[in-house]
C-alpha positions as CSV (number, residue, x, y, z in Angstrom):
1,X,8.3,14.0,17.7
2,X,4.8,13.9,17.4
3,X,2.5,10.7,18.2
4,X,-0.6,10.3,16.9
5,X,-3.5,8.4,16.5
6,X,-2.2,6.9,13.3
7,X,0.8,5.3,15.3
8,X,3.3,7.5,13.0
9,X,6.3,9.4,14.7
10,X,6.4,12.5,13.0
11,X,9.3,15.1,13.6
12,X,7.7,18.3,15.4
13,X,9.0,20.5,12.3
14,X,7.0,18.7,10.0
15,X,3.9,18.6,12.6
16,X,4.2,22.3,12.7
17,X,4.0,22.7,9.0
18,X,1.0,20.5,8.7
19,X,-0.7,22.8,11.6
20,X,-0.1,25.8,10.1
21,X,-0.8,24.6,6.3
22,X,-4.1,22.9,7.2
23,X,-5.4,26.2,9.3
24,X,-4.4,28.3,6.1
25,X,-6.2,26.1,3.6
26,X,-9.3,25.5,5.8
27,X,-12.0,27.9,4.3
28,X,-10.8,25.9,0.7
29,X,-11.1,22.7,2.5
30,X,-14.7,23.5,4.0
31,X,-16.1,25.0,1.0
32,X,-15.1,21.9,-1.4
33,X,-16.6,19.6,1.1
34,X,-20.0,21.6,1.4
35,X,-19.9,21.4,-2.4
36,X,-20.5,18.0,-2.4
37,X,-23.0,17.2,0.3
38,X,-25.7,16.3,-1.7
39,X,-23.8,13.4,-2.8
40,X,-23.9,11.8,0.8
41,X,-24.9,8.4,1.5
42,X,-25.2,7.8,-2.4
43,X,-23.0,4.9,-4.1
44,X,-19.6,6.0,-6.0
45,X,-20.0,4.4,-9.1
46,X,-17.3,2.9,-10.6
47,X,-16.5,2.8,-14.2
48,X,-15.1,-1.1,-13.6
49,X,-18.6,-2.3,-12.1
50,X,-16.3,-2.6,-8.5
51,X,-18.1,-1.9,-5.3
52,X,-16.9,1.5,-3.7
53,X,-18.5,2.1,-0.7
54,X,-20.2,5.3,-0.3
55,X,-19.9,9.5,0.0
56,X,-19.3,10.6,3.8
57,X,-19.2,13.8,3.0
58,X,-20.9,14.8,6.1
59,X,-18.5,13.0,8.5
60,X,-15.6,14.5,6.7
61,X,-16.9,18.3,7.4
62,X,-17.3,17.1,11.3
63,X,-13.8,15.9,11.2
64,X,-12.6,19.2,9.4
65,X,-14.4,21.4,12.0
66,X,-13.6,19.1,14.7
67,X,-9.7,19.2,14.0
68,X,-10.5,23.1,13.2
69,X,-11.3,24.0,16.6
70,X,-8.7,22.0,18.1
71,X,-5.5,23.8,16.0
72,X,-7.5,27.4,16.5
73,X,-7.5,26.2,20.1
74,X,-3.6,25.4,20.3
75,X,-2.5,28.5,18.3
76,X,-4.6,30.6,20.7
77,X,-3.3,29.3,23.6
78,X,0.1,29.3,22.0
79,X,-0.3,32.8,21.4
80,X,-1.8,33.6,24.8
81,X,1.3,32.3,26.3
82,X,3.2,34.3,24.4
83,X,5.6,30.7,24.2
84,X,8.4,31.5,21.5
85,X,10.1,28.1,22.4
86,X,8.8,26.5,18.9
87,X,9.6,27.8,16.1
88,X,8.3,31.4,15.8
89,X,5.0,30.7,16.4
90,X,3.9,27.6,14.6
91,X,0.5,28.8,13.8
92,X,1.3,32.1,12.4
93,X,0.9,32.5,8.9
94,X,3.9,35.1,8.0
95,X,7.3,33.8,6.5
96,X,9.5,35.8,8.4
97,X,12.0,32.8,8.4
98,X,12.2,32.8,5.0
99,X,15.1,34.9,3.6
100,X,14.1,37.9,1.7
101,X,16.8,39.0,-1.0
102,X,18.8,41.8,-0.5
103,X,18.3,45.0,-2.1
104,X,20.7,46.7,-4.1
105,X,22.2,50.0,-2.8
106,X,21.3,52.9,-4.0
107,X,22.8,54.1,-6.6
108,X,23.4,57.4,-7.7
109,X,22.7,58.5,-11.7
110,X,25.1,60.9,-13.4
């Protein structure tokens, strides 16, 4: 089980998962938040008249490049060790886990 700094317990499986999901999606991440950095420090405006804080779209790309660097770190030393002990390398992105369907014989045409 993984502890984090959210104080949730979650199973190393799922933790893996995330890892390898988040360092796939990364460049879609990075470029949607770059879209929208002109908007930081200005108001959201809310149809309702509520008060709702404003953009941080700068801190969020730190916090995507910070956590970035640190799963690019792990899988490379993961890899550098050469540690197959979790599950066929966490931070690889191939599904060779996932069962491919058999192929049907050959047959032969009279």
């Amino acid at each position: 089980m993984l502890e984090n700094e959210t104080s949730l317990t979650i199973p190393d499986a799922l933790s893996e998962v995330m890892d390898k999901t988040f360092l796939e999606f990364y460049d879609y991440y990075d470029s949607s938040v770059r879209k929208k950095l002109h908007l930081h420090g200005q108001h959201m405006q809310d149809p309702f008249g509520e008060e709702r804080g404003t953009f941080q779209y700068r801190n969020i790309l730190t916090r995507l490049q910070a956590l970035h660097a640190k799963l690019s770190a792990k899988c490379s030393n993961i890899g550098a060790l050469g540690d197959k002990t979790t599950s066929d390398n966490e931070c690889s992105s191939d599904d060779s886990d996932l069962d491919q369907p058999d192929e049907p014989p050959d047959s032969v045409n009279s």
